[in-house]
C-alpha positions as a printed NumPy array, in Angstrom:
array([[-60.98 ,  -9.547,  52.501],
       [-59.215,  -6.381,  53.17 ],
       [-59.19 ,  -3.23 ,  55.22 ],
       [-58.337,   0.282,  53.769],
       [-56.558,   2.172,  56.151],
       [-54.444,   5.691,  54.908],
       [-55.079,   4.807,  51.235],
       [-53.329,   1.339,  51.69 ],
       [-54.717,  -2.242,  50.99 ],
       [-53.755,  -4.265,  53.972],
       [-55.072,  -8.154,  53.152],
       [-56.553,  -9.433,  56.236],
       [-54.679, -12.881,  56.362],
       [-51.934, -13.628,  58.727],
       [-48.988, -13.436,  57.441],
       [-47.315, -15.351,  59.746],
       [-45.524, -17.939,  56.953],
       [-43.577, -14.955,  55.717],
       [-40.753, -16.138,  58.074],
       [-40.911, -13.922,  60.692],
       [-38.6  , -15.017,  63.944],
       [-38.878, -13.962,  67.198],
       [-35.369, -12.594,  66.738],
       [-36.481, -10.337,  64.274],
       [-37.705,  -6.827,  65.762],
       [-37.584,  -4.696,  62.245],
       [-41.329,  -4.688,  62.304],
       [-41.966,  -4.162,  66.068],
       [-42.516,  -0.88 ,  64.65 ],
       [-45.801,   1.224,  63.865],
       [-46.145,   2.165,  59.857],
       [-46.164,   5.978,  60.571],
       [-42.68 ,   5.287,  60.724],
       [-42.401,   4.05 ,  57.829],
       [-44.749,   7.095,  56.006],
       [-42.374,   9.304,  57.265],
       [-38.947,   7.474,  56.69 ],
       [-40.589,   7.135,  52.611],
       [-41.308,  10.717,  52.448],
       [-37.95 ,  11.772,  53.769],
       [-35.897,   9.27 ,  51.686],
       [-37.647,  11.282,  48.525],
       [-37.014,  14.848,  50.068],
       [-33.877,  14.049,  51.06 ],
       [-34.364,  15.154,  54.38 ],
       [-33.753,  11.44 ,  56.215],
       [-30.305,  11.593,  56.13 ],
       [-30.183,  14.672,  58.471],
       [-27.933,  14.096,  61.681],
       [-31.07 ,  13.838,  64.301],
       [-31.048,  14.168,  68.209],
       [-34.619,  12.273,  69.624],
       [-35.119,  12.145,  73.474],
       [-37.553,   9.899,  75.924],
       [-38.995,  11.752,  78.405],
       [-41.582,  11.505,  80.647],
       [-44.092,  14.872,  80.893],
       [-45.752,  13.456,  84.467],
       [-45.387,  10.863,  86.617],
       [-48.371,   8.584,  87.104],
       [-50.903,   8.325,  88.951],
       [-49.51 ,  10.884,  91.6  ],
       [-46.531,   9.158,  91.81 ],
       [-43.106,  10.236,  93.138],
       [-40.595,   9.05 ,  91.124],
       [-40.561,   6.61 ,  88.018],
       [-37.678,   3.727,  87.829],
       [-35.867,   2.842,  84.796],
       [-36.095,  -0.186,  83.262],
       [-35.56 ,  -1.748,  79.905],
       [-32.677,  -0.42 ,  78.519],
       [-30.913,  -3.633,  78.5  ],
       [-33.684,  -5.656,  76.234],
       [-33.538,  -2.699,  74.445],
       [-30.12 ,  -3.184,  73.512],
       [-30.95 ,  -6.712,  73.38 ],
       [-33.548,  -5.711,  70.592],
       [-31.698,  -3.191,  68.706],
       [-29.104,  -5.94 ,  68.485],
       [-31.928,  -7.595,  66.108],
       [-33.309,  -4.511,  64.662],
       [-32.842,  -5.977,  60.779],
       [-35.408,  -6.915,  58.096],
       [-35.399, -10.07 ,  56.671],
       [-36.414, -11.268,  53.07 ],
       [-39.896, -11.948,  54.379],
       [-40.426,  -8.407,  56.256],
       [-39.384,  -6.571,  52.83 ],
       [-41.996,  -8.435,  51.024],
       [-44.56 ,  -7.911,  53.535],
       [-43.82 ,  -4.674,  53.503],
       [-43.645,  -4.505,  49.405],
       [-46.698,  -6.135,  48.595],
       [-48.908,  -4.036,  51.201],
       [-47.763,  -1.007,  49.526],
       [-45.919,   0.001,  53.005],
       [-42.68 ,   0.75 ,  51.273],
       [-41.596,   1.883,  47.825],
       [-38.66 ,   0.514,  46.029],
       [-36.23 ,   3.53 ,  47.262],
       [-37.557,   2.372,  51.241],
       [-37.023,  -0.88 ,  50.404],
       [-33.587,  -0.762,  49.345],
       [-32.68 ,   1.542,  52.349],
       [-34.213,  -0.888,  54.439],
       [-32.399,  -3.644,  53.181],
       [-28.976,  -2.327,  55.083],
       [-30.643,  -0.824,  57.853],
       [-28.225,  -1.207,  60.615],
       [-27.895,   1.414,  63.606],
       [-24.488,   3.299,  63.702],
       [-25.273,   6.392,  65.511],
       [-25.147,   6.819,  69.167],
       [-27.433,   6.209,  72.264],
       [-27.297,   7.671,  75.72 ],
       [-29.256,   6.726,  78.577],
       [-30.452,   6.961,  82.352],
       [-28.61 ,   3.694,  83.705],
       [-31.47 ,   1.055,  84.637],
       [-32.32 ,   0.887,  88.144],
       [-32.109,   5.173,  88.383],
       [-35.064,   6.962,  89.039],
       [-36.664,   9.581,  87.133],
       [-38.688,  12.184,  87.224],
       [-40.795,  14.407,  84.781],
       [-38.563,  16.104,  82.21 ],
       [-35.738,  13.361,  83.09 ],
       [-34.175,  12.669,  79.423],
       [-33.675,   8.898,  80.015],
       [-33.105,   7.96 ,  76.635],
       [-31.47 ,   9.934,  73.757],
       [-30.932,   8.572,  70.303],
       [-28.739,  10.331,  67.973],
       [-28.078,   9.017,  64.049],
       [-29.411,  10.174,  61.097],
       [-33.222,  10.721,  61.125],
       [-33.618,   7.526,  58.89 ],
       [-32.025,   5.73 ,  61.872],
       [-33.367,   6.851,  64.724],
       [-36.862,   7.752,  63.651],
       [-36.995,   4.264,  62.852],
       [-36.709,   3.238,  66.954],
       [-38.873,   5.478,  68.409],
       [-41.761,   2.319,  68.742],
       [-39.607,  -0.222,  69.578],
       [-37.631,   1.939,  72.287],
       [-41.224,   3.163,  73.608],
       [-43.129,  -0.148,  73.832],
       [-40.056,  -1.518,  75.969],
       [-39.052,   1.475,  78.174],
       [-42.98 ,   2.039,  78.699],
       [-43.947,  -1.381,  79.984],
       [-40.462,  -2.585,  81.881],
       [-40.716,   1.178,  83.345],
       [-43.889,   1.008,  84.83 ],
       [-43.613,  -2.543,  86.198],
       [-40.474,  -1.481,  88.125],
       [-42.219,   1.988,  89.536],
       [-44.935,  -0.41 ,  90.921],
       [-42.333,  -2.948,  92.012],
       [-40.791,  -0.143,  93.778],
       [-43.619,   1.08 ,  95.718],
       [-44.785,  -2.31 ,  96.731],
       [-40.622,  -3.273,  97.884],
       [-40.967,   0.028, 100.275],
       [-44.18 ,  -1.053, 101.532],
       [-43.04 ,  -4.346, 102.048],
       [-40.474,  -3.179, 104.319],
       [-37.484,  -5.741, 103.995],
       [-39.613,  -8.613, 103.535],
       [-39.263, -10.581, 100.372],
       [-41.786, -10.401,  97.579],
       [-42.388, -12.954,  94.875],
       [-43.202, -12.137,  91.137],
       [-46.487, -14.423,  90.459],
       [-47.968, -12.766,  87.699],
       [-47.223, -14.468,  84.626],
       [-50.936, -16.293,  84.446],
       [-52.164, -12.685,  84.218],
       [-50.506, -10.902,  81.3  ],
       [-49.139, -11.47 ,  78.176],
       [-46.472, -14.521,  77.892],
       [-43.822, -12.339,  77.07 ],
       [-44.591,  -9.458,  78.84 ],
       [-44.26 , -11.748,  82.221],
       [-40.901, -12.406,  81.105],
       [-40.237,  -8.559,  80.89 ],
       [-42.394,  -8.051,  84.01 ],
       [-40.512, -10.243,  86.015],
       [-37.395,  -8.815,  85.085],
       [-38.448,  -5.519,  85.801],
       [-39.691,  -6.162,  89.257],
       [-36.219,  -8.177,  90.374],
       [-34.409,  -4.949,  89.307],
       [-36.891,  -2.948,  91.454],
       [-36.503,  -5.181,  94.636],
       [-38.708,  -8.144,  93.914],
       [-36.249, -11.593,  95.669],
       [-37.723, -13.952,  92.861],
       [-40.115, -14.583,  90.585],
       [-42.177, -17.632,  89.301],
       [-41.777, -17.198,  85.596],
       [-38.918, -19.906,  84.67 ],
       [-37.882, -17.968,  81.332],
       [-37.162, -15.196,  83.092],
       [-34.82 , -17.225,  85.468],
       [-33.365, -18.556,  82.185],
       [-32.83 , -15.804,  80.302],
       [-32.001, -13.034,  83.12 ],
       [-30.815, -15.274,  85.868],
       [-33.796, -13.925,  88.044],
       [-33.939, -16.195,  90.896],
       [-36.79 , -18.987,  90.574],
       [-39.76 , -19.625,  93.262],
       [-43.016, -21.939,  93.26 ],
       [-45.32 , -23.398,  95.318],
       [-48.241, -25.223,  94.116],
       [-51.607, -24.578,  93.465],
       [-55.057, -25.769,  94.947],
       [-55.503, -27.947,  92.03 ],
       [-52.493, -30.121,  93.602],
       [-54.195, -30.779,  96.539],
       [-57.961, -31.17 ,  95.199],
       [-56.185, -33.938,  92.913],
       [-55.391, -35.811,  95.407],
       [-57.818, -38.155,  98.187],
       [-57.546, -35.67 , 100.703],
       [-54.916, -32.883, 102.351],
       [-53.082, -35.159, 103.966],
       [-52.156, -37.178, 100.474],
       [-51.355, -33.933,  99.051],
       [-48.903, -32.483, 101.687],
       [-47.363, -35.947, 101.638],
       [-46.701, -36.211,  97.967],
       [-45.459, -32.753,  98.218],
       [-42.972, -33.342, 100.966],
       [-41.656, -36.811,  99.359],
       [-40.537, -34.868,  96.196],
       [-39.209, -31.223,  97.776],
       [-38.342, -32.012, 101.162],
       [-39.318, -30.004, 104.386],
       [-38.2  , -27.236, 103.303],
       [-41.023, -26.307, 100.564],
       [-43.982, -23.926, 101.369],
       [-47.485, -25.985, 101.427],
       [-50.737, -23.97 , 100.197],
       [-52.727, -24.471, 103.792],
       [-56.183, -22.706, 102.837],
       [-57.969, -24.89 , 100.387],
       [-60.456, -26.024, 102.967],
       [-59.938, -25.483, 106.479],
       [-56.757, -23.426, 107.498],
       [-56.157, -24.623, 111.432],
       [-56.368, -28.476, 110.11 ],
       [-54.476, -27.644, 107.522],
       [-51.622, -25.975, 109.371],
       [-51.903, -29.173, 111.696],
       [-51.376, -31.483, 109.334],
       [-48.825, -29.811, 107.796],
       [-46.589, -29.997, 110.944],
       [-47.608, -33.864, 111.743],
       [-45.888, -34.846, 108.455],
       [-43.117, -32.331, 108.115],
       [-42.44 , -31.693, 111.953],
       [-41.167, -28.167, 112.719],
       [-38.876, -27.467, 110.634],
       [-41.398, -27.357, 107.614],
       [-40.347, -24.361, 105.589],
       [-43.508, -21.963, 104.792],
       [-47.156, -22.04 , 104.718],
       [-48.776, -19.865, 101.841],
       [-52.156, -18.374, 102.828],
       [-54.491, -17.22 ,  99.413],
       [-57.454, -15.869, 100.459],
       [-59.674, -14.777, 103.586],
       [-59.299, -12.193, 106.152],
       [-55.039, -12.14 , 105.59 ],
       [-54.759,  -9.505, 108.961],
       [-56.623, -11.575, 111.079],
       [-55.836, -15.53 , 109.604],
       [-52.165, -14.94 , 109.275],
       [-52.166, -13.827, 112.889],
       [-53.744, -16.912, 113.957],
       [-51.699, -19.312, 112.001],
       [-48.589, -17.535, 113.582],
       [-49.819, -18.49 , 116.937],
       [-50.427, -21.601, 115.842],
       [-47.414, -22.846, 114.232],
       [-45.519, -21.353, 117.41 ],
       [-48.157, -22.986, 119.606],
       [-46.818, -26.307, 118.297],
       [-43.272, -26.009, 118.165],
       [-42.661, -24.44 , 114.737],
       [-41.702, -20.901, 115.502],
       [-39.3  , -20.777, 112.376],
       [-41.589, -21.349, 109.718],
       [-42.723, -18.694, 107.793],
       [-45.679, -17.705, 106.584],
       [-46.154, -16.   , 103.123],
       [-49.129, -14.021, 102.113],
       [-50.7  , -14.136,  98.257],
       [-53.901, -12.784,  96.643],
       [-54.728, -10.197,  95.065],
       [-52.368,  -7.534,  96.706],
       [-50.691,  -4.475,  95.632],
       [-48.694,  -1.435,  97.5  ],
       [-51.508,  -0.635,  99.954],
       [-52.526,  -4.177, 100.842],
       [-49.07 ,  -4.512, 101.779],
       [-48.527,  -1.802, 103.256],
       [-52.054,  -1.858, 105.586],
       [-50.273,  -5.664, 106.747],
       [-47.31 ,  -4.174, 108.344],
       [-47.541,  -5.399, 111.954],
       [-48.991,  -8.343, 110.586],
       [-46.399, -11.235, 111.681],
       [-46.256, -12.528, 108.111],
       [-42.253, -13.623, 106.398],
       [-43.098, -12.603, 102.645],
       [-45.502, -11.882, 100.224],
       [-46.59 , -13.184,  96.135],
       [-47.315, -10.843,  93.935],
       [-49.176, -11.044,  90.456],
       [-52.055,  -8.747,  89.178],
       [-50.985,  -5.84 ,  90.521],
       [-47.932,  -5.322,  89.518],
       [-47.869,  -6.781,  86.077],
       [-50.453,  -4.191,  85.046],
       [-48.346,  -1.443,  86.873],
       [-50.537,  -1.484,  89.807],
       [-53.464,   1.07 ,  87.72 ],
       [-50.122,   2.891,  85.665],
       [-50.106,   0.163,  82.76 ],
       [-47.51 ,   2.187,  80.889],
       [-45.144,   4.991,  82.314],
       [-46.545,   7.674,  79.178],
       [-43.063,   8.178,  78.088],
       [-42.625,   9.902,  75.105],
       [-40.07 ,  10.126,  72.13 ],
       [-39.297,  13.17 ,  70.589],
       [-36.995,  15.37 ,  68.291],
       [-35.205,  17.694,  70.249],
       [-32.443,  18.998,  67.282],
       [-31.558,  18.387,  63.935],
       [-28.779,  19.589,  61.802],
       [-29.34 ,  22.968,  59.638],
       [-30.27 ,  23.497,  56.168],
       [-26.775,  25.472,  54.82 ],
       [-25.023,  22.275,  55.568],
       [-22.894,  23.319,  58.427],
       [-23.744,  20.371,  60.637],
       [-24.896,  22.467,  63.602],
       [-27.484,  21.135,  65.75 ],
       [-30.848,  23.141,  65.454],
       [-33.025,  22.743,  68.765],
       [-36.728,  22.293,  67.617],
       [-39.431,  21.4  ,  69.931],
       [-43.531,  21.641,  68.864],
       [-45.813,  24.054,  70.384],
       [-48.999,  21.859,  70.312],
       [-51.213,  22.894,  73.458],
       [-51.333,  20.235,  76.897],
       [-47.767,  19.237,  75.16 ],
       [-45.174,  22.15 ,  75.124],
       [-41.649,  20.407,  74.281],
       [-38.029,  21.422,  74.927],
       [-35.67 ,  21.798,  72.22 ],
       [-32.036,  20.828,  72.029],
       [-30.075,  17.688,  72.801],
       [-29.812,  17.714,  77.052],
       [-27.624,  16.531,  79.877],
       [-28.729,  15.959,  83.491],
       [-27.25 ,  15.705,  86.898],
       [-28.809,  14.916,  90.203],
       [-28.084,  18.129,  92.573],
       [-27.586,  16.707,  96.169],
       [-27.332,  18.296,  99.957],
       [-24.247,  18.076, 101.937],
       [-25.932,  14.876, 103.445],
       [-25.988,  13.422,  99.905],
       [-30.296,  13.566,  99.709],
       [-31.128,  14.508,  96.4  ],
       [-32.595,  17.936,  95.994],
       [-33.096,  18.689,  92.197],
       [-32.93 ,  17.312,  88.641],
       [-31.044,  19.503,  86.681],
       [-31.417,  19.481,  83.036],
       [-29.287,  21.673,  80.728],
       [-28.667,  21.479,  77.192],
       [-24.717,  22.241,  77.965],
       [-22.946,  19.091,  78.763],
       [-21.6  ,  18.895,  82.668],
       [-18.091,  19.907,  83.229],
       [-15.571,  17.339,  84.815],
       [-16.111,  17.638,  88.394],
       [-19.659,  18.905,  87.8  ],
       [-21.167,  18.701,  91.47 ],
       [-24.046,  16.128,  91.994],
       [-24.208,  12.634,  89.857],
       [-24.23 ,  12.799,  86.146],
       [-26.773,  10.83 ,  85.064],
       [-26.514,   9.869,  81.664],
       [-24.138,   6.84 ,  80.257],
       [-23.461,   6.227,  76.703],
       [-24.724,   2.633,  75.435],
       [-24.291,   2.74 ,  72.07 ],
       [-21.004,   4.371,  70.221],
       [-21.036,   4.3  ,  66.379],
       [-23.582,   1.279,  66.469],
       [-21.89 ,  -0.541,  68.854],
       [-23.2  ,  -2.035,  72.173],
       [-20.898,  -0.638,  74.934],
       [-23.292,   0.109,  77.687],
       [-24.545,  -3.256,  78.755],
       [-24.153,  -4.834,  82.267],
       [-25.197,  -7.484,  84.95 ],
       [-29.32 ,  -7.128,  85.951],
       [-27.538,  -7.571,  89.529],
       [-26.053,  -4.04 ,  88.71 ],
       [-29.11 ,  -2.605,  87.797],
       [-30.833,  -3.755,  91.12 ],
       [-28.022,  -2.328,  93.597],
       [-28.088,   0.31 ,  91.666],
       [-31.982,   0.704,  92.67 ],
       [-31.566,   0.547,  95.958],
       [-28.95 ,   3.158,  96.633],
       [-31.085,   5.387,  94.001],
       [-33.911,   5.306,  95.915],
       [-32.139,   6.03 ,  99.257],
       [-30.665,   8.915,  97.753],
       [-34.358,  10.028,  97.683],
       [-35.874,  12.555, 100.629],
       [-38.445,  10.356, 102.851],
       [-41.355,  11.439, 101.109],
       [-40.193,  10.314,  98.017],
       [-41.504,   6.473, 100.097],
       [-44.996,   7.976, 100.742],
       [-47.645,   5.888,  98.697],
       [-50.359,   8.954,  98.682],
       [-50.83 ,  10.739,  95.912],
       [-48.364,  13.665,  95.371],
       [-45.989,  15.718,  94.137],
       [-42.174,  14.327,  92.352],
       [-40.303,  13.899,  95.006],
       [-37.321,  16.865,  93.759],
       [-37.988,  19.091,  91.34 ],
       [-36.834,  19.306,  87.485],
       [-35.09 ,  22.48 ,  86.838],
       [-34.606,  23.186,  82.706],
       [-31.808,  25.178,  81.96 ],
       [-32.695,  26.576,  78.636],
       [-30.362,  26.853,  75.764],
       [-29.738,  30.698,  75.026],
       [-30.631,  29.74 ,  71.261],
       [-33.809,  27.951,  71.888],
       [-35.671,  31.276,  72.015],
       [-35.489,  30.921,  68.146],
       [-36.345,  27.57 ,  67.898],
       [-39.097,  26.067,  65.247]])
């Protein structure tokens, strides 16, 4: 069985004993790629010095700034941007690539040069917070991988953001692993830890990014065992006094009780799932300080997002858990980045950079290869994202915000995801106050395009 799609048989069988490896990203890739690398192998055209950019034409959902994130598994994934034996023959017998593609794609290794916002910046519509520049071959070739990345671990951390300021210093946990895909919590839970989050519960993330590591346990633990009182005891035999017990799978005020007669007052936290959260979490506070256990905190799960959080503010609660929400980007599932050519080299040969930009209506582009810098008051508030194609001078006023990662196919860019989250929080208190308003509005400064004085003939 087969489906024809484009004028190409693709069999309908997995193909899944071709080899491929998770290390392998060559085919995290989309075949108009592909279409277009053929054709320009044949017109000669693909080995054209090429300048793409990602850019962002709104900001979701009313939002006022978007964070970056992703850049670092992207260089993580470019670092495995190959295709094997198997891909080629995938690709050979499905009629995907020719012989001339296939040989090209046989060496395909990056050696151009990539720029980017640093992770943990903010951005804001216009920002260029990616640019790619190779031959067209090369970095046409990236434009899905760098997308399906930057989209996802970019909106994860804007919601992360949003629910961190409404959170108000207390910590949040990342709990949403059960409700995405497998790797995508990994990538989720990295994303929120840059944007704020104190720890997640998704151990390959710890493993892999060092993201701190957090669990409770779940009602199931305690309807397994006789009653409540089994269950808290088990618990506190293995983890000590210090662990958080789940007090709300039957009633919350014997729970909390029994809680304290085992582990005395200095048990650690109570987590609280479901009900009225304003009004229980109130009366477990008075509770627990009622019988002696005025430091143990209390830590709020269920179905919250920025606004939940935000409406519990004088509610005396120590922390909250976070899943749904903010693996599906709190309603903004992707951040609608886009990757585009901005320039290209000439056709007399001369190796000067042609802007070029399309015209299509609802999605005017910007030609030419661009720099930006963050304009800021004497108080150091941002006040403007300035975006020029002419590269900042040395002592260019404001912060510069683009950092090479990639010279001549080498990875010089990466760092520490401990960078990327201080790097978050100073970003977003360079931000006017209203930039922290969870209403729908306006970006919080505005983007200001410089044009380049050839663009007005650009194609």
């Amino acid at each position: 069985m087969s489906s024809d799609l484009g004028g190409v048989s693709l069999p309908a069988a997995s193909r899944f004993e071709a080899g491929f490896s998770e290390a392998e990203t060559g085919l995290l890739t989309d075949h108009y790629e592909l279409t277009m690398l053929r054709a320009a192998l044949h017109s000669g055209a693909a080995h054209r010095r090429a300048v793409f950019e990602v850019f962002a034409r709104y900001l979701p959902s009313g939002r006022r700034y978007g964070v970056v994130a992703g850049t670092g598994r992207l260089l993580e994934a470019l670092a495995g941007f190959r295709f094997s034996d198997g891909d080629l023959s995938f690709l050979s017998d499905t009629g995907v690539a020719d012989e001339v593609t296939l040989r090209y794609l046989e060496s395909y290794s990056f050696t151009g040069n990539i720029w980017a916002y640093a992770e943990g910046d903010c951005y804001f519509p216009g920002s260029p917070i990616l640019v790619v520049e190779s031959t067209f071959a090369q970095a046409g070739l990236l434009e899905t991988l760098a997308l399906s990345i930057l989209n996802h671990d970019c909106a994860i951390a804007s919601a992360a953001s949003r629910m961190v300021t409404a959170a108000d210093g207390r910590p949040m946990i990342e709990m949403g692993s059960r409700r995405t895909h497998e790797l995508a919590a990994v990538a989720s839970a990295r994303a929120a830890y840059i944007a704020g989050f104190a720890a997640t519960s998704n151990l390959r993330a710890g493993r892999d990014y060092g993201v701190p590591t957090s669990g409770t346990s779940a009602h199931s633990f305690t309807l397994l065992h006789d009653d409540e009182r089994h269950a808290f005891a088990a618990q506190l035999a293995a983890l000590g006094t210090g662990t958080t017990l789940l007090v709300d799978t039957y009633d919350i005020d014997s729970a909390v009780r029994t809680a304290l007669e085992l582990a005395g007052p200095g048990l650690g936290a109570v987590r609280i799932d479901s009900g009225d959260l304003p009004v229980i979490a109130r009366e477990v506070r008075a509770l627990l300080n009622s019988l002696g256990a005025t430091q143990t905190r209390i830590v709020l799960t269920g179905d919250l997002d920025e606004y939940s959080i935000a409406a519990l503010a004088a509610t005396p609660v120590d922390g909250y858990g976070v899943g749904t929400s903010l693996v599906t980007g709190s309603g903004a599932p992707t951040a609608a980045l886009v990757y585009k050519l901005v320039a290209r080299t000439d056709d007399a040969g001369t190796g000067r950079l042609l802007p070029v930009a399309k015209r299509s209506v609802g999605k005017p582009g910007h030609g030419g290869r661009k720099w930006a810098v963050r304009q800021l008051d004497a108080d150091g508030t941002a006040v403007a994202e300035l975006v020029s194609t002419v590269p900042p001078e040395p002592g260019t006023a404001g912060r510069v915000l683009l950092r090479q990662l990639v010279r001549d196919g080498e990875i010089v860019g990466g760092e520490p995801i401990d960078a990327a989250r201080a790097r978050h929080r100073e970003a977003v208190a360079e931000l006017p106050a209203y930039a922290r308003q969870l209403s729908r509005g306006y970006p919080a400064i505005p983007t200001v395009l410089t044009p380049d004085p050839d663009e007005n003939g650009r194609r």
